[in-house]
C-alpha positions in Angstrom: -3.4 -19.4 -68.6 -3.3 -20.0 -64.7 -3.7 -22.7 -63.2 -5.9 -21.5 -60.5 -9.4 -20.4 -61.4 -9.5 -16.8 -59.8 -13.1 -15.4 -58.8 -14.4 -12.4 -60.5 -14.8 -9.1 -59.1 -11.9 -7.6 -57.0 -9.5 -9.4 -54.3 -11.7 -9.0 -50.9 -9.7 -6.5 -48.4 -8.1 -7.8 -45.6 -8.5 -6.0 -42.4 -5.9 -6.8 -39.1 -7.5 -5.8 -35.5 -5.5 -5.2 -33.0 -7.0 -5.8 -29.4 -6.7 -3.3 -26.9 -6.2 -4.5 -23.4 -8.9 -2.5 -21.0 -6.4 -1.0 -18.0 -6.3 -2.4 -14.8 -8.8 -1.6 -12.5 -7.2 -0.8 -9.3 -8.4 0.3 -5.5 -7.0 2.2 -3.5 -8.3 2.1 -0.1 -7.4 3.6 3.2 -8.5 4.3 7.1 -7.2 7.4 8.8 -8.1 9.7 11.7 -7.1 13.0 10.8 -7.0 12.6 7.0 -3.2 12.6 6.3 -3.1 9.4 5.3 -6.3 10.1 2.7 -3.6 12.5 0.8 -0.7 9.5 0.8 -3.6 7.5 -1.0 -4.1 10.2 -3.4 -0.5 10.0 -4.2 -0.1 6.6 -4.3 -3.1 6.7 -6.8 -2.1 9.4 -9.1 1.5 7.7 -9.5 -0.9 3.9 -10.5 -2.4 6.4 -13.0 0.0 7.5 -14.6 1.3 3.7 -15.1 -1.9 3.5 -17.2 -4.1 1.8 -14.6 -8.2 2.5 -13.5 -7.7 3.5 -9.8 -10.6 5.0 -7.5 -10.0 5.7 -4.1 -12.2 5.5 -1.6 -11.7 5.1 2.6 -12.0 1.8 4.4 -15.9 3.2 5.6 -17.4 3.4 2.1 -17.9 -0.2 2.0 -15.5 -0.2 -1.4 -16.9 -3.4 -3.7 -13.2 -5.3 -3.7 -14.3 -8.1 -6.0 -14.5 -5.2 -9.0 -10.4 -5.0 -9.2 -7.7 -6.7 -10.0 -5.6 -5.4 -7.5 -5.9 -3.4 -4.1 -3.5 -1.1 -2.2 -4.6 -0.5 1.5 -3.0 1.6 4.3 -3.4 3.6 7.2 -1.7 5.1 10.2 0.0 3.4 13.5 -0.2 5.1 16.4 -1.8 2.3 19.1 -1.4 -0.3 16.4 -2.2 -0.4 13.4 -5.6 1.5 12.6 -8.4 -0.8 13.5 -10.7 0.4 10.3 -7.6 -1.3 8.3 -7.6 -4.5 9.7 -11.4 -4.9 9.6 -11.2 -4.6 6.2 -8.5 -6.9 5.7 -9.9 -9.6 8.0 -13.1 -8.8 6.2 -12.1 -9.4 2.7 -9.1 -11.4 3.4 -10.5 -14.3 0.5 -10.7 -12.1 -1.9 -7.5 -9.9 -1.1 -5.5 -13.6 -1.1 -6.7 -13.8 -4.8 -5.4 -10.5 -6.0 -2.3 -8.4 -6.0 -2.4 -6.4 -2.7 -0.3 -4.2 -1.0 -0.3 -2.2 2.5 1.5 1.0 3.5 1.9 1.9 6.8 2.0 5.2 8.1 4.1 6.0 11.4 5.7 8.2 13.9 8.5 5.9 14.0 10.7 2.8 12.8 13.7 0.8 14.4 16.1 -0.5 11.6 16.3 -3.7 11.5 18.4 -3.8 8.1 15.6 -6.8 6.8 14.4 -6.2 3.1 11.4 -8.9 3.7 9.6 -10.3 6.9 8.0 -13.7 6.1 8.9 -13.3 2.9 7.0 -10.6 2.5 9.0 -7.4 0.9 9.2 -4.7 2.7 10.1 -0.8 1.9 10.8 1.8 4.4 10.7 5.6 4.1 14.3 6.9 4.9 13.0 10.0 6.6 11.1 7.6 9.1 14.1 5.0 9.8 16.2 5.3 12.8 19.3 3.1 14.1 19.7 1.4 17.3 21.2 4.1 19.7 23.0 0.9 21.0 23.6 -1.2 18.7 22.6 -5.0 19.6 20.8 -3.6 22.6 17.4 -1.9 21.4 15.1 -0.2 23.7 11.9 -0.9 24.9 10.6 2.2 22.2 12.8 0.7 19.8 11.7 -2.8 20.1 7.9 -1.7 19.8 8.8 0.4 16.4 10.5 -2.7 14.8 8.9 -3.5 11.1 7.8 -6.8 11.7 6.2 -5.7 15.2 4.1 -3.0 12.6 3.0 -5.9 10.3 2.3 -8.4 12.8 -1.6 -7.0 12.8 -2.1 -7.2 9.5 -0.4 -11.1 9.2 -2.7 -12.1 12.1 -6.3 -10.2 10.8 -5.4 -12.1 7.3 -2.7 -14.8 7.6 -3.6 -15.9 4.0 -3.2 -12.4 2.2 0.5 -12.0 0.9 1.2 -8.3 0.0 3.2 -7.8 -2.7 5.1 -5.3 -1.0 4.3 -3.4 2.6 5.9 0.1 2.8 6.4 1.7 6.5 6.4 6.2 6.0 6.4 8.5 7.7 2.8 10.3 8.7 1.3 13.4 10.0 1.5 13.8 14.1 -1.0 16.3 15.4 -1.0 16.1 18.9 -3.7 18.9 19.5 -6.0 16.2 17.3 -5.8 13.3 19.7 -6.6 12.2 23.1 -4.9 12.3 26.3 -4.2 8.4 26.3 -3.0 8.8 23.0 -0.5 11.5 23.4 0.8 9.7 26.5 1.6 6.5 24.5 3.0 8.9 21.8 5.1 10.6 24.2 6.3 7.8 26.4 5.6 4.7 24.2 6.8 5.8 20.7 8.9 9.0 21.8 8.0 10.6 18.6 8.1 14.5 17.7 5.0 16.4 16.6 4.7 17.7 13.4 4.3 16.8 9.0 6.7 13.8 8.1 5.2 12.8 5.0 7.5 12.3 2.0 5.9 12.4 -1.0 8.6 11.3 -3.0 9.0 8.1 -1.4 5.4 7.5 -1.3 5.5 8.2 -5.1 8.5 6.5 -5.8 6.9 2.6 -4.2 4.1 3.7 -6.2 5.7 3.5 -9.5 7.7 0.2 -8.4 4.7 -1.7 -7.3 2.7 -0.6 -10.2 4.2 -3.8 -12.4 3.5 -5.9 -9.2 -0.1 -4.9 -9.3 -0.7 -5.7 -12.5 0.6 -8.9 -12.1 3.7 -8.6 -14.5 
């Protein structure tokens, strides 16, 4: 005879649950003038989805609610700095953006290597179809000197000293002269020294995609 008493009727089924995490919810938010840089966030996007994250993109101008994500990518084009719609927004929601995984790409006509992986400690990717070297080495040029990384980021640092990207990527963008002003296309001329013309490369933009996508999530 046992020792244990048993109950009657039969053994009562064990069941195991296993949670199922929701996916991140991402935004990915931009400010452009011509809409080139609205397709690089549709990239950037796709790529975050594919990692198995929520992502809606939406411009800087919608008024995007950033306290309903965990994480936020932002960008937009430099051509007399960097586009003012992006740094409202970041000096806008810079307490919540220092609370969350962020991270800024920078679209450009132009970028002096500097051979730095990180500026303030910040690290920093650049597209290899937008890098140039010094013509001189040791002695850069006043267009060369403006083009620099860290001369690109300094905006964004000062609108939001507090926010620390994850990463900050520098491509290269769309330049359609026939779209912009005449002061514009003199500082493109004479300023950046820049040649007209589609840039973009989409497999760098997706390829910092897929590597930030672990940074977002906060792995």
């Amino acid at each position: 005879m046992d020792s244990e008493q048993r109950p009657d009727g039969p053994p009562e089924a064990v069941t195991s649950r296993t949670a199922v995490a929701a996916p991140a919810r991402i935004l990915v938010t931009y400010a452009t003038r011509h809409g080139s840089t609205a397709e690089v966030a549709e990239w950037i996007a796709q790529e975050l989805r594919d990692a198995g994250a929520a992502v809606d993109v939406a411009p800087v101008v919608a008024g995007p609610r950033v306290g309903d994500y965990q994480a936020v990518v932002l960008g937009g084009p430099m051509i007399m700095g960097w586009h003012k719609g992006a740094r409202r927004f970041l000096r806008a929601h810079a307490g919540t953006l220092a609370t969350v995984p962020t991270a800024l790409f920078i679209t450009a006509a132009s970028l002096t290597e500097t051979g730095e992986d990180a500026i303030d400690g910040i690290p920093v990717v650049k597209d290899p179809w937008l890098v140039k070297e010094l013509r001189t080495p040791g002695k850069p040029t006043r267009k060369e000197r403006y083009a620099r990384p860290d001369h690109y980021l300094k905006a964004a640092r000062e609108a939001a000293p507090d926010v620390r990207p994850v990463s900050v990527a520098f491509f290269a963008g769309s330049l359609d002269l026939t779209s912009m002003n005449l002061l514009e296309k003199l500082f493109i001329m004479l300023v950046i020294g820049a040649t007209p013309g589609d840039a973009r490369n989409r497999k760098a933009v997706r390829q910092w995609a897929r590597d930030i996508s672990p940074k977002l999530h906060g792995a």
